[in-house]
N, C-alpha and C positions, 0 to 999 in steps of 0.2 A: 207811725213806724214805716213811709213807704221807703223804699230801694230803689235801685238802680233796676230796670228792665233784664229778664232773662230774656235773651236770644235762645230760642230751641233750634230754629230752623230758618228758611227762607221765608217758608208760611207761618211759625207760628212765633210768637213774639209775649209773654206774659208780661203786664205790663206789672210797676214796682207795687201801685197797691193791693195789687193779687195778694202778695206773698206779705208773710206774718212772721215776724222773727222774731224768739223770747231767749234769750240767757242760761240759762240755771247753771248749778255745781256740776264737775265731772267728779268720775272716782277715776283710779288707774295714774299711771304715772306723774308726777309732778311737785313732787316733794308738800311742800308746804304751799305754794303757791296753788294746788288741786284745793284747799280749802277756802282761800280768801278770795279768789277769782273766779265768776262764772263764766268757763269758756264753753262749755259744751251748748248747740245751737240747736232749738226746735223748732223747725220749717214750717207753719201750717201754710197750704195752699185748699181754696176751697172749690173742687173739681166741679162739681156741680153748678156753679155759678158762675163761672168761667167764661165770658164772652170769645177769647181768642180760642177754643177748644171748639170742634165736632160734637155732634153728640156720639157719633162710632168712637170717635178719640175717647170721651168721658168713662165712655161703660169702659171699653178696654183698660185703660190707666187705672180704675176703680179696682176690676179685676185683677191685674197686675199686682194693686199694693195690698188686695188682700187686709190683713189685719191692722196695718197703715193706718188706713180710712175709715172715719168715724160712717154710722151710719144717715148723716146729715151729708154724707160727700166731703168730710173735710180731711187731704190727706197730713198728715203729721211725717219729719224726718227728720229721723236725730241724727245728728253727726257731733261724738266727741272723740273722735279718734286722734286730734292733735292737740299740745295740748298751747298751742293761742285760739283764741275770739277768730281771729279773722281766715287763720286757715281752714277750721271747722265751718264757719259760713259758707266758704267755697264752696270744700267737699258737699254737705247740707244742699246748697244750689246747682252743683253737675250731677248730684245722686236724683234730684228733680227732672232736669235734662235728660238722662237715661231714660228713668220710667217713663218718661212721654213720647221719647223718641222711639220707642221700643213700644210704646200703646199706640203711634200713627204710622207703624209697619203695615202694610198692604197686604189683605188676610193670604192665605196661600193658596194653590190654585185647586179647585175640585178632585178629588179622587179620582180615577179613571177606570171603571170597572173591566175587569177582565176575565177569560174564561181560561180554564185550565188545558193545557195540549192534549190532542186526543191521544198521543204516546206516554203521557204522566196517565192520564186516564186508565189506560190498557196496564200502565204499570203496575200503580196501585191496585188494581183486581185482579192481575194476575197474583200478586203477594198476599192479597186477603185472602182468597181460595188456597195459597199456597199454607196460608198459616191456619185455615181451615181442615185442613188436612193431615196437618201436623195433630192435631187437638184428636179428631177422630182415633189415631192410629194408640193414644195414650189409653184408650177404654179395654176394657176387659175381650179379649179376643172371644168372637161368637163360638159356639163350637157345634156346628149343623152336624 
């Protein structure tokens, strides 16, 4: 059952026997035709054995599809959202495209720690004392 090659990118290229393409029934719109035709498409691609993949790429994509992904690496993608074969394959193969293109995002850049202004500093304690003060004045007046 190979395919035609997904183009992800410039660098990455999944080649057709990567991907795994099965059939079954849809439900949802389609008269009678939802019965006797299997259009709805399920994608297996198996991340973990992946030669055009990173392994940064792997873990990320893995993460990404969450409950997707069998716990062998293999991700699943159903697409029955039209109701021919061959539109749903599309969808099925650019919903692939995404998640990878989106797991070989460049992580983002470090946090940068910073320190609070010595004028937020003076603020703040001046209002704690202020609200300290307020609390004080609620107790029972002394009576020397």
């Amino acid at each position: 059952m190979a395919s035609d090659p997904l183009y992800i990118n410039d660098n990455i290229v999944l080649a057709g026997w990567e991907l795994t393409e099965q059939f079954v029934l849809a439900g949802g719109p389609g008269g009678q035709n939802v019965n006797k035709v299997s259009t709805a498409v399920q994608l297996f691609f198996n991340v973990q054995a992946s030669p055009a993949l990173s392994d940064r790429i792997k873990a990320n994509a893995l993460k990404i599809a969450g409950k997707r992904a069998s716990k062998e690496g293999v991700l699943m993608i159903e697409a029955s959202r039209f109701r021919s074969q061959e539109r749903n394959r599309e969808d099925a193969r650019e919903r692939l495209k995404e998640l990878i293109l989106k797991a070989a995002e460049p992580p983002p850049p470090p946090r940068k720690k910073t320190k609070p202004t010595r004028g937020s500093v003076e603020r703040r304690l001046k209002e704690k004392s202020g609200r300290g003060e307020i609390k004080k004045l609620r107790g029972r007046p002394g009576g020397d």
